[in-house]
C-alpha positions, 0 to 999 in steps of 0.5 A: 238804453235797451241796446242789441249786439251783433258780434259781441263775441269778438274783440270790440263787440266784447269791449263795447258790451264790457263799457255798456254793462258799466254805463247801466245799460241793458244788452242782448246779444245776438247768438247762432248757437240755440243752446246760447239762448238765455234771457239777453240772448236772441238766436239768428241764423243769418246765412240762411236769413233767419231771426225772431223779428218778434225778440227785436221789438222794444229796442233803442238801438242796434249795433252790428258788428258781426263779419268773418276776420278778414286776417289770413290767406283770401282763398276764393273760400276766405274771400266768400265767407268775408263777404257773405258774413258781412252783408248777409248778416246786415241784410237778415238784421235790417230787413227784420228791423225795417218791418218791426213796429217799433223799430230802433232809434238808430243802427250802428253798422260796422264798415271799415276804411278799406271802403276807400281802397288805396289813396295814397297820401290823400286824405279821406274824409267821409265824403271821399269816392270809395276806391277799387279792390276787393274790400272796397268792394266788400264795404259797398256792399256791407253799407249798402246792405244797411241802407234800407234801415235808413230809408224806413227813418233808422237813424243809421251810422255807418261806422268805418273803423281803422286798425283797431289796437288793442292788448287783448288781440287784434293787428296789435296783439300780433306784432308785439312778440316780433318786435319784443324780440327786435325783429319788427321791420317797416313792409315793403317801401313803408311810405304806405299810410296806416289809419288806427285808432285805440279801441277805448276811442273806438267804443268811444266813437260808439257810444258817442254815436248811440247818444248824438243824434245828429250823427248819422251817414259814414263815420270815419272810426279813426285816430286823428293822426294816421302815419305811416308804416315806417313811422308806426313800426319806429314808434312801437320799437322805441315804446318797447325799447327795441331797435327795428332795422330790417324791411320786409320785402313787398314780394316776400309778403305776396309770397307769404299772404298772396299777392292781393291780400299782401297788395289791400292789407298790408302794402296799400296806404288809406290815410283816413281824418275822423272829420265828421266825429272831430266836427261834433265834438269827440274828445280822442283819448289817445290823438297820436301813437305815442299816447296810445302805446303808452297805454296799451304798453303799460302794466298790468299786472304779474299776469299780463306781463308773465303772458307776454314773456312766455309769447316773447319766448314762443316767439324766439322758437317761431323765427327760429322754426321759421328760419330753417322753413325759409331756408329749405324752401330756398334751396328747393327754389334753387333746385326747381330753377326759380334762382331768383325767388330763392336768392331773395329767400336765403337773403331774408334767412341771412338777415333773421340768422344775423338778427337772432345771434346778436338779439338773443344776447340782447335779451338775456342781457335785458332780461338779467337787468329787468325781470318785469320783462320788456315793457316800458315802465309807467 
C-alpha cells in the first residue's frame, strides 16, 4: 500500500514507519520544514492550514499521529499548543482529503482514552459516554475533527491509545532510572486504573486496521488487562528486582505537576477493554504486564545496557539534587508560614534521604555482583 504519515517523527510514528518499510509498503511522511521535502516528503503547514492537496492523491491510506506531548506542566500555553496541534492538524489533513478526487481507503486518526476521563474502576468500552476534563475535552474534539472524513465515505479509525510503553522513550522510559535505583512508589491512593499497551501491539492494532475493513469508529488501543497503579509499580519493581516501598502523595504531585495535570494524568483511574479489536480477532502480544516488561527489560546488547547504566547514575545525582531542592524549598515553606506544606516537604526529604543511604549500598552491592547491570536476564 501507498500509505501517508502525519507525526512520523515521533515515538510511534518512527515504529509504525520502521514496521511498514519492513512490510513492503511505500511511506511518505508529512513534514513542516520545507527544506525536508524530498521524494516521500510532502510539506504542511497545519497551524495555518496549509498542505499541497495535490501531493495527497493516489494514497491508500492516511495515519494521523501528529499533537504536542501532553507531558509536562499545562500552563494556559501547554494547554493551547496540545489542542491546537490536535485538531488543527486533523482539520487541515481531512478537509484536503475529503476534497481529493481519489481520496483514501481508510484514515486512522490518533485519539487517546483520556476521551473517557476519570471512571473509576468502570470498565470502557468504545461505546462508553466520554467524560469531563480537559483532555476529554481535547479528544472530543480531535475525533470530531476527523469526522467529516467519514461522512465523504473515509473508512476512518478513531484510535484511542493508552500509555504506550516502549524502551526508546515515552511513560516507560521515564520511570526506569527511579525504580532501577529503588525509588518508584505507587502516586497518591494507587487504586486509580492504569490502561497500557505495548507499542509492537500497538503498531499491531494499526496495522491491523489499515488491512480490516470492517474496523472502523472508536478503537480502544489497549492491552487487554489494564491494572492498577499499586499493581503497575509492584510489577515493574520485581521485573527489575527492585523494592518499591514508598508513595507519592497526591498533594506533593499537584505541587509538582499542578493541580489539574497532576488530577487527569497521574491520579484519574480510565480503565479501558480492547473490545472491539479482541472482537475482530487481534491476537495482543503482550495481554499482561509481566509479558510486556519481560520484553521491554530484556537485553539488547552492550550498548542499551551501558545507556541505562549511565541514566541509573545520572539519576542517583537527580534525587540527590532533588532532595537539597525539596529541602530548601521546606524551610523557605516554614519561614513564609505555610508550616503545613513544608512539614509534608521535609517528611518526603526524610523519606528520599532514608532510601538513598540504604540503596546506594544496595547498588554497589548489585553492581559487584552483576556487572551487565540492573536488568533481569532473559
Amino acid at each position: 500500500m501507498k500509505i501517508l504519515v502525519s507525526g512520523a517523527s515521533g515515538l510511534i510514528g518512527k515504529s509504525l514507519c520502521e514496521a511498514l518499510d519492513q512490510s513492503g509498503d511505500t511511506v511518505y511522511h508529512l513534514v513542516r520544514d520545507r527544506k525536508q521535502v524530498s521524494d516521500r516528503t510532502i510539506f504542511w503547514d497545519p497551524e495555518q492550514g496549509i498542505v499541497d492537496k495535490n501531493a495527497l492523491e493516489g494514497f491508500d491510506a492516511v495515519v494521523n499521529l501528529a499533537g504536542e506531548n501532553i507531558a509536562g506542566r499545562w500552563t494556559s500555553e501547554k494547554k493551547r499548543l496540545i489542542l491546537d496541534s490536535r485538531v488543527k492538524s486533523t482539520r487541515t489533513l481531512v478537509d484536503a482529503l475529503t476534497q481529493l478526487k481519489n481520496p483514501p481507503k481508510v484514515l486512522i486518526n490518533a485519539s487517546a482514552i483520556g476521551y473517557y476521563g476519570d471512571q473509576g474502576s468502570e470498565m470502557c468500552i468504545e461505546t462508553s459516554q466520554s467524560g469531563s476534563g480537559f483532555l476529554a475535552d481535547v479528544c472530543r474534539q480531535w475525533e470530531e475533527a476527523a469526522y467529516p472524513a467519514e461522512q465523504k465515505g473515509i473508512r476512518t479509525v478513531y484510535l484511542r491509545t493508552g500509555i504506550v510503553l516502549s524502551r526508546d522513550g515515552g511513560a516507560l522510559a521515564k520511570m526506569l532510572p527511579v525504580f532501577q535505583l529503588g525509588a518508584g512508589g505507587a502516586l497518591g491512593s494507587g487504586e486509580q486504573y492504569m490502561s497500557w499497551i505495548a507499542i509492537d501491539d500497538l503498531i499491531g492494532i494499526i496495522l491491523f486496521a489499515l488491512n480490516d475493513a470492517s474496523l472502523k469508529g472508536p478503537v480502544n488501543a489497549v492491552a487487554p488487562v489494564p491494572v492498577t497503579n499499586a499493581v503497575f509499580t509492584k510489577t515493574l519493581g520485581d521485573a527489575l528486582q527492585r523494592s518499591t516501598p514508598f508513595t507519592v502523595p497526591a498533594a506533593m504531585l499537584k505541587l509538582i505537576f499542578g493541580s489539574e495535570m497532576a488530577q487527569e494524568m497521574l491520579l484519574g483511574s480510565t480503565r479501558a477493554s480492547p473490545a472491539k479489536v479482541l472482537s475482530e480477532g487481534y491476537l495482543f502480544k503482550y495481554p499482561d504486564l509481566p509479558s510486556a516488561f519481560k520484553e521491554l527489560l530484556h537485553k539488547r546488547g552492550g550498548n542499551m545496557d551501558s545507556q541505562n547504566k549511565q541514566k541509573s547514575d545520572k539519576s542517583f545525582v537527580a534525587t540527590l539534587l532533588f532532595c537539597l531542592l525539596l529541602g530548601t524549598l521546606g524551610v523557605h515553606r516554614f519561614y513564609v508560614g505555610k508550616i503545613g506544606t513544608g512539614i509534608l516537604m521535609l517528611i518526603t526529604l526524610g523519606g528520599f534521604g532514608l532510601w538513598m543511604l540504604i540503596d546506594f549500598i544496595l547498588i554497589v552491592s548489585m553492581r559487584f555482583r552483576d556487572k551487565e547491570g540492573f536488568y533481569i536476564e532473559p
